[in-house]
Structures are given as C-alpha cells and as structure tokens.
C-alpha positions as CSV (number, residue, x, y, z in Angstrom):
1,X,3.5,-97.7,-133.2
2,X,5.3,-97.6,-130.0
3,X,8.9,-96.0,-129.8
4,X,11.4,-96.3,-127.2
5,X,13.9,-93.3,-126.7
6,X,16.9,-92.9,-124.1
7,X,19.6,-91.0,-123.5
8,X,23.1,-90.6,-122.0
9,X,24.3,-94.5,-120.8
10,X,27.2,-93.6,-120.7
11,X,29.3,-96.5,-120.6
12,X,27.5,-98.2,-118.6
13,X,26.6,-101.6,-120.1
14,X,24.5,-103.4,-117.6
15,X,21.8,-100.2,-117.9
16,X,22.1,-100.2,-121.4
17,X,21.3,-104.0,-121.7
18,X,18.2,-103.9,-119.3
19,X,16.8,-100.6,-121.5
20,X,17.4,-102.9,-124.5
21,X,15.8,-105.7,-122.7
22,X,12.9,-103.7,-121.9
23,X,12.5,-102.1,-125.8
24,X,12.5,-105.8,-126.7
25,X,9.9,-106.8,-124.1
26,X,7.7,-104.0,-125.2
27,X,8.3,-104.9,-128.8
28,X,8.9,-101.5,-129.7
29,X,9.0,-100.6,-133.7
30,X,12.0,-97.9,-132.9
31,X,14.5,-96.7,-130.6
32,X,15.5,-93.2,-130.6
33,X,19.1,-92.5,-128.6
34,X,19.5,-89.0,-127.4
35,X,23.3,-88.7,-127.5
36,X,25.8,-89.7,-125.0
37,X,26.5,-93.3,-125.6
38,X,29.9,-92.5,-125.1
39,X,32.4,-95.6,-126.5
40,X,32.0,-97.5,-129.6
41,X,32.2,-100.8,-127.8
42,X,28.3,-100.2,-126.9
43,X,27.3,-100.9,-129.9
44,X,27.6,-104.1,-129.9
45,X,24.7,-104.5,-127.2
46,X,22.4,-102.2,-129.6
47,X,23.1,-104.7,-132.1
48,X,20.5,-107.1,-129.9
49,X,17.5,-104.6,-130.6
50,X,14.3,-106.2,-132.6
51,X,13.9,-103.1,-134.0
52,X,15.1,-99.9,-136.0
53,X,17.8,-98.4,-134.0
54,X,18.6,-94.2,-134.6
55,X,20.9,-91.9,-132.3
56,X,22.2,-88.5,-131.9
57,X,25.9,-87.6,-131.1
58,X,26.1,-86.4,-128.0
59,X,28.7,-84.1,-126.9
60,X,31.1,-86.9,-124.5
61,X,30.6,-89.4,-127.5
62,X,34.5,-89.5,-128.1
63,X,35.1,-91.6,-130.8
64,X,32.6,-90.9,-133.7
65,X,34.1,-92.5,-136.3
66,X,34.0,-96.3,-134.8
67,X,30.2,-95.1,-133.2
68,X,29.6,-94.3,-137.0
69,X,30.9,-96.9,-138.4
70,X,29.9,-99.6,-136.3
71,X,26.3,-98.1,-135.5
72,X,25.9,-98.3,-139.5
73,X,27.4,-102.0,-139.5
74,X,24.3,-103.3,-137.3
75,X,21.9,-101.6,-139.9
76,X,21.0,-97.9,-137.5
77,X,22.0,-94.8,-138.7
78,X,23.5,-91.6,-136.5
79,X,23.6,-87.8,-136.8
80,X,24.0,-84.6,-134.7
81,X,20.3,-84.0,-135.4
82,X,17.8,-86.8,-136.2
83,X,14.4,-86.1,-138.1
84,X,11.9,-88.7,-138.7
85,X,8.6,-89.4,-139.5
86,X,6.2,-91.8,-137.8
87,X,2.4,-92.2,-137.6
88,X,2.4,-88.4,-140.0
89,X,3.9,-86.9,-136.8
90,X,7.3,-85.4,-137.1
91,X,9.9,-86.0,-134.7
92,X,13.3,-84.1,-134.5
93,X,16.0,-85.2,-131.7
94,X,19.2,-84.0,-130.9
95,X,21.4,-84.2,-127.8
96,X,20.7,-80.4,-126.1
97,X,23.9,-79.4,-125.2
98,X,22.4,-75.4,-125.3
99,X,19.3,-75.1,-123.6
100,X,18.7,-72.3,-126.1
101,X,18.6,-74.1,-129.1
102,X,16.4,-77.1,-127.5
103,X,14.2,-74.4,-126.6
104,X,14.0,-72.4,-129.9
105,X,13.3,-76.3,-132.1
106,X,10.5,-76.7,-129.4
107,X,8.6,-73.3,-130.2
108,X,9.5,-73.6,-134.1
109,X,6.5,-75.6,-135.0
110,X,8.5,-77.7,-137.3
111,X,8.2,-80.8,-135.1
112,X,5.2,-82.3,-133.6
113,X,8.2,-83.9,-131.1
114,X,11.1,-82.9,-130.1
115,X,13.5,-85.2,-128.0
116,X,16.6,-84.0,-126.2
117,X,18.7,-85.6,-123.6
118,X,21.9,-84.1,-121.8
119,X,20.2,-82.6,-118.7
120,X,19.6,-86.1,-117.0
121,X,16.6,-85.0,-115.9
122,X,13.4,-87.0,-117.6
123,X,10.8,-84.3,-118.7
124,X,7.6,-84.8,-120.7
125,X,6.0,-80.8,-121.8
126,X,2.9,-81.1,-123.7
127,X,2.4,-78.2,-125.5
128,X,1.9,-77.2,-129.4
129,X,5.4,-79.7,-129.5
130,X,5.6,-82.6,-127.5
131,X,9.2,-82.3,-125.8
132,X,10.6,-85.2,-124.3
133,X,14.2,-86.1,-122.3
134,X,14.1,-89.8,-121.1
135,X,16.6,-88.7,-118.5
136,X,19.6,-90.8,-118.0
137,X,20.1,-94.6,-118.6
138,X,23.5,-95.0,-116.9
139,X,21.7,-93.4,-113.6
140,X,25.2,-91.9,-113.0
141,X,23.6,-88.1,-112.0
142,X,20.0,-88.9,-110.5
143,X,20.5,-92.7,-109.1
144,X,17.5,-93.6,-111.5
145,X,17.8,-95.6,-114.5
146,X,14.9,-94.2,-117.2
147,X,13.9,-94.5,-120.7
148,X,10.9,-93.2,-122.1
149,X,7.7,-94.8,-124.1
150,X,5.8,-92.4,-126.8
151,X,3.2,-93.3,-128.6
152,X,3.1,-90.7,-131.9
153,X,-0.1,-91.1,-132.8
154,X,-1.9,-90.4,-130.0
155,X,0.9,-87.7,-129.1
156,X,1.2,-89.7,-125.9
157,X,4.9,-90.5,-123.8
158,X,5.6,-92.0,-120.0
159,X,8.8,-91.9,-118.8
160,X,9.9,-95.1,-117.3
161,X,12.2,-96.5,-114.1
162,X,14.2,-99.2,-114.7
C-alpha cells in the first residue's frame, strides 16, 4: 500500500492540485491531510482524489463546519486526531500545534506512525515510531512545495518536492 500525506496548503489551490495530481499519478490507496487546509472551498479539488481521502483540523482551518460538511459530502472523513490502520501498522495524525503533545504520542508506543504537520518543516525520524511532517504544500514559509510517500509495511517514507 502506498499512502500520500500533506499538510498545511493553505489556500493555495494551484499546490493543492499538483499534490493531488501527484497522489493520483502515484496511484496512492490513501491520503492523509495534516491540518491546515484552511477554507472550505478546497474541498472541492480533494473531491478529484482516486483514493480514500482523511484530514486533521488544523488550527487556521476557520470554518469547520462547511470543511466537515463538505469533506463528508465527497465520501472522506475529518477529526482533530486521526487513527487508522493499514498494512497491521497503526497510524495516528494530528495537526501539532504543541510540540509537547506531538512529542509525548511519538514516545507513547501506541502508534507505529505518527504524522504531524504545523511546523512547515518536512521531517522523517525513524525511531521505535515512525514520525513524519510532509512540511508545507502551499510553500508559503520554506519556498518548497512537499508532500510525503510512506510505505506502512515496510515502515518506509520520502518526503517529496513538488
């Protein structure tokens, strides 16, 4: 199985597109959105996945409602905290706002990965819990435009340019 996973494109709909694009190229089973889609009329692009579409709330995600609502209408499903299974590996995602927390569900052992975005910074730590951020896909902070690939099964992840 091959999962794609962003984070924070905020707004901006041309990056969001070309990460869908890729995920669609790369026939990817799921994508995993770390928070920070920002506006419900985003969704409509996420609607154009060929796959099984999760995300997290992130904290400038303004109008949660609509994003609810709407993410629910083209058949993906949203929460502050995400937990899922694939391949027998257990994946848990939320946004990160507190470094602290992120941290803490890392070292808990309940996950074999943990996904987080909010920083902007892509990050891939292999340790007992495979912690990933896919960085940003608006590039708005770093100038780069990434996503990231993971591979459960083999407990494997790249982080990707755009």
């Amino acid at each position: 199985m091959l999962i794609g996973i962003m984070s924070d494109s905020h707004d901006n709909l041309h990056a969001l597109k070309a990460a869908i694009q890729f995920f669609n190229d790369k026939e990817v089973e799921l994508v995993l959105h770390a928070g920070d889609l920002v506006s419900p009329f985003m969704i409509d692009a996420l609607s154009r996945l060929n796959c099984t579409f999760k995300m997290c709330f992130g904290n400038n995600d303004g109008d949660k409602i609509n994003i609810n609502r709407l993410v629910y209408r083209i058949g993906g499903s949203v929460g502050n905290f995400i937990e899922t299974v694939c391949d027998n590996k257990k994946i848990g995602m939320l946004h990160g706002t507190s470094k602290a927390v992120v941290e803490a569900l890392v070292k808990s052992g309940n996950f074999d990965i943990m996904i987080s975005g909010h920083t902007h910074i892509p990050v891939i730590n292999h340790g007992s819990t495979l912690y990933i951020n896919p960085g940003e896909v608006s590039g708005v902070l770093t100038g780069n435009k990434t996503v990231a690939l993971l591979e459960p099964e083999k407990l494997q992840a790249e982080i990707i340019v755009l």
